[in-house]
VOFIPA-763898 format. One record per residue: residue number from 1; residue in three letters; x, y, z of N, C-alpha, C, O in turn. Coordinates in nm, 3 decimals. Atoms other than C-alpha are relative to their C-alpha. Layout:
<pts>
(NUM,"ala",(X,Y,Z),(X,Y,Z),(X,Y,Z),(X,Y,Z)),
...
</pts>
This chain:
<pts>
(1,"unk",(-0.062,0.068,-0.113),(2.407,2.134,-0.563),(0.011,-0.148,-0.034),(-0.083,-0.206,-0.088)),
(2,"unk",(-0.046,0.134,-0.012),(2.565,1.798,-0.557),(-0.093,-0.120,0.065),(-0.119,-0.104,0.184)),
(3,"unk",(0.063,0.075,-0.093),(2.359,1.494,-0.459),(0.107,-0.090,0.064),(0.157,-0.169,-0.016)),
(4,"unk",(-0.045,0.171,-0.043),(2.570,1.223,-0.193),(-0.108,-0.029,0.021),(-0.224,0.004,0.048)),
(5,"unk",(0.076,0.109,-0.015),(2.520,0.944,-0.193),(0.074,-0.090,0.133),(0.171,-0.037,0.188)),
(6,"unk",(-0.014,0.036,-0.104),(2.573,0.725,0.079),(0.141,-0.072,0.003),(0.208,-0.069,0.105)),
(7,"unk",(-0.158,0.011,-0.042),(2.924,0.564,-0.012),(0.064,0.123,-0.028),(0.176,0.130,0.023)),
(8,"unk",(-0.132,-0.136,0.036),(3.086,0.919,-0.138),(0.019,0.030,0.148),(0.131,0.074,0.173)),
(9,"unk",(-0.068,-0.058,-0.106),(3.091,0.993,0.224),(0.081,-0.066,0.115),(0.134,-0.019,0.216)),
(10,"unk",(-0.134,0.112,-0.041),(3.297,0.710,0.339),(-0.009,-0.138,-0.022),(-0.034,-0.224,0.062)),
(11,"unk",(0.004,0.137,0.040),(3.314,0.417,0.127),(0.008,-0.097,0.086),(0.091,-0.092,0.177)),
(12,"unk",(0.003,0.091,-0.105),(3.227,0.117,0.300),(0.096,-0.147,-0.090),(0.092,-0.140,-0.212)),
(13,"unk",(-0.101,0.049,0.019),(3.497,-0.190,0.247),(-0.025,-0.093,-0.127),(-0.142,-0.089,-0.166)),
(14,"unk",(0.013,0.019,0.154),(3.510,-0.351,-0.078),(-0.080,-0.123,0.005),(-0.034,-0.214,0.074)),
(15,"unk",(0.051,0.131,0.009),(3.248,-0.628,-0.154),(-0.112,0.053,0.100),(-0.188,-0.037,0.136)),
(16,"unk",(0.113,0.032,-0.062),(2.999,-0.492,0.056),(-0.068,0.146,0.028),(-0.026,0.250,0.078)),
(17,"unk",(0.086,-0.119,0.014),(2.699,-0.276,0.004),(-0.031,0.138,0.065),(-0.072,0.149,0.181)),
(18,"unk",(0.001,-0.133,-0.092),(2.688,0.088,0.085),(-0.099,0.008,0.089),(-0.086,0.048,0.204)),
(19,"unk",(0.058,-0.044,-0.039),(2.371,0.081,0.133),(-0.078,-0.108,0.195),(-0.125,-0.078,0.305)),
(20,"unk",(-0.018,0.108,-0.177),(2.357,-0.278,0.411),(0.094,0.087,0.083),(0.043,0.130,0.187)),
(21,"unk",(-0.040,-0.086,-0.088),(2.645,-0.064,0.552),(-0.091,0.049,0.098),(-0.124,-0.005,0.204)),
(22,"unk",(0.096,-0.090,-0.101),(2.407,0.226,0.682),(-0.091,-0.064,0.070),(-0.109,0.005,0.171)),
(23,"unk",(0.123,0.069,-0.020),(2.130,0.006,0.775),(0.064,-0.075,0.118),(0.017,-0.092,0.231)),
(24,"unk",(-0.073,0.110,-0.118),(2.351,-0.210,0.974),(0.064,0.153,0.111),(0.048,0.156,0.234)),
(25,"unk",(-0.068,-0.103,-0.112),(2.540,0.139,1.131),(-0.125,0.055,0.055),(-0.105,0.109,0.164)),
(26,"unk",(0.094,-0.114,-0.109),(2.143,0.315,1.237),(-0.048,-0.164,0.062),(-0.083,-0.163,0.180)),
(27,"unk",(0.021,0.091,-0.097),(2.071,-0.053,1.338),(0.098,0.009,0.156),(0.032,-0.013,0.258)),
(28,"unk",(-0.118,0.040,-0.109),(2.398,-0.061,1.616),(-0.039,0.144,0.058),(-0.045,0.149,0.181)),
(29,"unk",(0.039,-0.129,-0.083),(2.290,0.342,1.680),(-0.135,-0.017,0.060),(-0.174,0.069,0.139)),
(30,"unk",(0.135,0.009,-0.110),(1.927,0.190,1.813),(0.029,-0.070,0.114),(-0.015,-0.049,0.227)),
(31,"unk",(-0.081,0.096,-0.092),(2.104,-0.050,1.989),(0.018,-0.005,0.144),(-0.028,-0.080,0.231)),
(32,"unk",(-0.021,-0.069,-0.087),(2.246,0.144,2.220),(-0.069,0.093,0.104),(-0.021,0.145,0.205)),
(33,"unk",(0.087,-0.116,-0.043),(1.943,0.361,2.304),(-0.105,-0.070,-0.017),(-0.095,-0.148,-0.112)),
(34,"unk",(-0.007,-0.053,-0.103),(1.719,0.342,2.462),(0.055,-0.160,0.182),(0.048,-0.282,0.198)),
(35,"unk",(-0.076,0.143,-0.086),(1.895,0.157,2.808),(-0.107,-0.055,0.121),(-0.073,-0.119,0.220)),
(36,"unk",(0.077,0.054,-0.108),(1.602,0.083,3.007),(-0.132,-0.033,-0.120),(-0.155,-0.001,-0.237)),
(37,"unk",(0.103,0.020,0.089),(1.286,-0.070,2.927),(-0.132,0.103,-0.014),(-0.175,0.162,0.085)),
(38,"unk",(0.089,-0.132,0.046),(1.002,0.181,2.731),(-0.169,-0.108,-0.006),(-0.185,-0.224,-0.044)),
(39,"unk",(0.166,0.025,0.016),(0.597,0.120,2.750),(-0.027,-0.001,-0.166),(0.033,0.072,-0.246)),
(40,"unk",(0.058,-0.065,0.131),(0.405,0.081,2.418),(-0.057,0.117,-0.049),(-0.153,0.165,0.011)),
(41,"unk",(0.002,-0.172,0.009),(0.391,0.421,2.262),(0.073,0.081,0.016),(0.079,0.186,-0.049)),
(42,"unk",(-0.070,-0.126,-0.107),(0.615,0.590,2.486),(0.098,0.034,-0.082),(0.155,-0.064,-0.129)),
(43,"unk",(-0.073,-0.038,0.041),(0.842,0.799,2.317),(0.135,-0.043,0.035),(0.170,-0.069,0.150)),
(44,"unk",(-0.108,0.088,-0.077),(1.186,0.659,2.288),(0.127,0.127,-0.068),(0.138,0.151,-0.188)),
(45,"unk",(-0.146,-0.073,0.022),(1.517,0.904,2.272),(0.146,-0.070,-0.025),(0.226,-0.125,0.051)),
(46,"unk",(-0.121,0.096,0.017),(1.781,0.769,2.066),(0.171,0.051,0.017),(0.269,0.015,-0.048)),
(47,"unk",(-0.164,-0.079,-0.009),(2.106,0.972,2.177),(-0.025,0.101,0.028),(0.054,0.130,0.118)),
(48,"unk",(-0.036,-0.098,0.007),(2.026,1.287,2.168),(0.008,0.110,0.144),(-0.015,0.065,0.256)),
(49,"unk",(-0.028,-0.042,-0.094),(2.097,1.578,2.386),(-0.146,0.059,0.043),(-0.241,0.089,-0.030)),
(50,"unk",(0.141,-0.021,-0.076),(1.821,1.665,2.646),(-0.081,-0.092,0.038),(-0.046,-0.176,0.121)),
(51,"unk",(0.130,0.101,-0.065),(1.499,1.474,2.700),(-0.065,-0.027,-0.065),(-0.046,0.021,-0.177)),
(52,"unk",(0.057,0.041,0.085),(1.229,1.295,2.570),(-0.137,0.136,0.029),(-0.186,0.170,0.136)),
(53,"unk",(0.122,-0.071,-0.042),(0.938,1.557,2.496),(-0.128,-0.089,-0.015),(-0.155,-0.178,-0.097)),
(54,"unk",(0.090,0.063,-0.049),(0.629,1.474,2.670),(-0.104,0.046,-0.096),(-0.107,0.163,-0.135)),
(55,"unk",(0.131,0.003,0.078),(0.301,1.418,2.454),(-0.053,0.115,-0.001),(-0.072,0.149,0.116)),
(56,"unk",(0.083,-0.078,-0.025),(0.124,1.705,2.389),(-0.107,0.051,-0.108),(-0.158,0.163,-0.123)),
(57,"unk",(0.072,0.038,0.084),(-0.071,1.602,2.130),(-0.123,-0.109,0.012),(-0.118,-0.181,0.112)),
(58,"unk",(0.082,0.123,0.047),(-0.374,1.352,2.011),(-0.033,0.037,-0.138),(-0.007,0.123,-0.222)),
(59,"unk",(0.043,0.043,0.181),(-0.533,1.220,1.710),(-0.157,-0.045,0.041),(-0.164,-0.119,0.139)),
(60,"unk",(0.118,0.035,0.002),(-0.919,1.172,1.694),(-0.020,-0.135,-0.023),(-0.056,-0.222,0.057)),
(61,"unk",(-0.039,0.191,0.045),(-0.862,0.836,1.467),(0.150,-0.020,-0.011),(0.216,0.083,0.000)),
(62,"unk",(-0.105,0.023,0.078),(-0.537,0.675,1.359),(0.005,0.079,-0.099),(0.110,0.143,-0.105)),
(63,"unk",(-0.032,-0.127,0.109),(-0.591,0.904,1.052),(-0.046,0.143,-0.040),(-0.055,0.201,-0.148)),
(64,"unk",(-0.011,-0.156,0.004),(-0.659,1.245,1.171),(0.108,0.067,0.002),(0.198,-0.012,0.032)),
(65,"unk",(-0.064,-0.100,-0.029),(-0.452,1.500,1.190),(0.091,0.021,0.147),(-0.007,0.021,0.222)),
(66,"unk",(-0.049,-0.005,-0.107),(-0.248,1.536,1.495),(-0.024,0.131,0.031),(0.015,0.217,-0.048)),
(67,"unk",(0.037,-0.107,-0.048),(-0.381,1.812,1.701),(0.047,0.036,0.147),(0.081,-0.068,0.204)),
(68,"unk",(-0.073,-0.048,-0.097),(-0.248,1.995,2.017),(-0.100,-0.054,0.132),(-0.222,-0.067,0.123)),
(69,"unk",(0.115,0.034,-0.151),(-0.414,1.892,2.371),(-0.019,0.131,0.035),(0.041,0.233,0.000)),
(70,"unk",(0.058,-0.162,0.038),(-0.608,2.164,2.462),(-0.004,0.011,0.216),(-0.041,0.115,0.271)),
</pts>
């Protein structure tokens, strides 16, 4: 299988980097989302269809494992 790359799938305009392109296009797609203001933590939904799912997880430390709430 073929690897793209990020200009084969629509060159961005001459003189300027494919890859600033993307970076600049998922920058303008956060942008937009989310339209109210979010708590620290709080899950944030950037477009998509449905809802944000609610926590149903923890972590013992910062570097356990993420485990299910029980």
């Amino acid at each position: 299988m073929k690897k793209l790359s990020i200009g084969k799938l629509r060159p961005a305009k001459p003189g300027i980097d494919p890859h600033e392109a993307y970076i600049t296009a998922m920058w303008l797609m956060f942008l937009r989302a989310p339209g109210r203001n979010t708590l620290p933590g709080e899950p944030v939904d950037l477009g998509e269809i449905g809802h944000v799912k609610e926590k149903d997880w923890e972590r013992v430390t910062p570097y356990s494992p993420a485990e299910p709430l029980k």
